[in-house]
C-alpha positions in Angstrom: 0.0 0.0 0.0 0.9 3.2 -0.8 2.4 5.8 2.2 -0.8 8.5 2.9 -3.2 6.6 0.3 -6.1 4.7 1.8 -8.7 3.4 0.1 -11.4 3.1 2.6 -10.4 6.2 4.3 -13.9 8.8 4.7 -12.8 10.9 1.5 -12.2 8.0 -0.6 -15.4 6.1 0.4 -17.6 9.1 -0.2 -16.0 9.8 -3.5 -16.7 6.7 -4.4 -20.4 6.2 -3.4 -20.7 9.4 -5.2 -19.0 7.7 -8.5 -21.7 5.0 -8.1 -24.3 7.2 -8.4 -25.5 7.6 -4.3 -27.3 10.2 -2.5 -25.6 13.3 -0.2 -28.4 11.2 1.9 -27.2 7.5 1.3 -23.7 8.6 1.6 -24.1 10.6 4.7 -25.6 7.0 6.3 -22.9 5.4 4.8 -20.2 7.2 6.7 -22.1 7.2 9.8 -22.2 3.1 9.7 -18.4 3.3 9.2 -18.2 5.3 11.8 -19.4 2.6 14.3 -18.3 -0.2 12.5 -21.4 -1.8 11.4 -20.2 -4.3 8.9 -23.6 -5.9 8.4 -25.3 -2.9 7.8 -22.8 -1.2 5.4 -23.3 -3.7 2.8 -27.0 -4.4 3.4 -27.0 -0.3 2.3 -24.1 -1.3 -0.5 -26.5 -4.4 -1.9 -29.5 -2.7 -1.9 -28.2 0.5 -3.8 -26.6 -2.4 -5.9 -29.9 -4.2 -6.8 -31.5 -0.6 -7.7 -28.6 0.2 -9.9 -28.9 -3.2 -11.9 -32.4 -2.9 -12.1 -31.5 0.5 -13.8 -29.4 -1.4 -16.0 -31.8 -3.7 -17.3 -34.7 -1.3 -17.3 -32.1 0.6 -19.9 -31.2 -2.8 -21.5 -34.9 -3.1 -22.8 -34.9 0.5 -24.5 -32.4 -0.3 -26.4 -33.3 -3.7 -27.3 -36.7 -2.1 -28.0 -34.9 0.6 -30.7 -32.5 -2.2 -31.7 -35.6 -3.9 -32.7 -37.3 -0.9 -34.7 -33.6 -0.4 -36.3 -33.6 -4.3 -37.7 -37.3 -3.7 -39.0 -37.0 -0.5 -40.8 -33.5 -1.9 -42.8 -35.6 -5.3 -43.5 -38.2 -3.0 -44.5 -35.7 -0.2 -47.0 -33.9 -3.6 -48.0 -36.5 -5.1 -49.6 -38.2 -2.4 -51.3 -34.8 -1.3 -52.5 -34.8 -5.0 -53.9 -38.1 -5.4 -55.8 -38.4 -5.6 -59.3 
């Protein structure tokens, strides 16, 4: 480890729950559980943000899949009236 450089020092943390996209809120109860060392409870808060964040995902996944399909069908579509007689 580097000298002065720790990764789950308060600065470091918060930066990073911001990075994932947390609350001023969910960090704030974040720091406090570190403060008394409530291992349990950290990453019950660090799951759940987790599952929200993946249900994000996939909620995003289906957009696209949903213009992906629109995409294919409109070139089927220009393909084959570009190649009827």
């Amino acid at each position: 480890m580097e000298w002065g450089w720790d990764p789950l020092s308060t600065s470091h943390v918060a930066e990073n729950l911001k990075d994932a996209g947390c609350s001023a809120d969910m960090t704030a109860q974040f720091l406090q559980l570190m403060e008394k060392g409530t291992l349990q409870d950290q990453m019950r808060l660090l799951r759940k943000h987790r599952i929200t964040l993946m249900d994000d995902m996939h909620a995003a996944q289906k957009r696209v899949d949903c213009l992906d399909y629109l995409i294919y069908q409109l070139s089927k579509r220009h393909e084959k009236i570009r190649t009827a007689p």
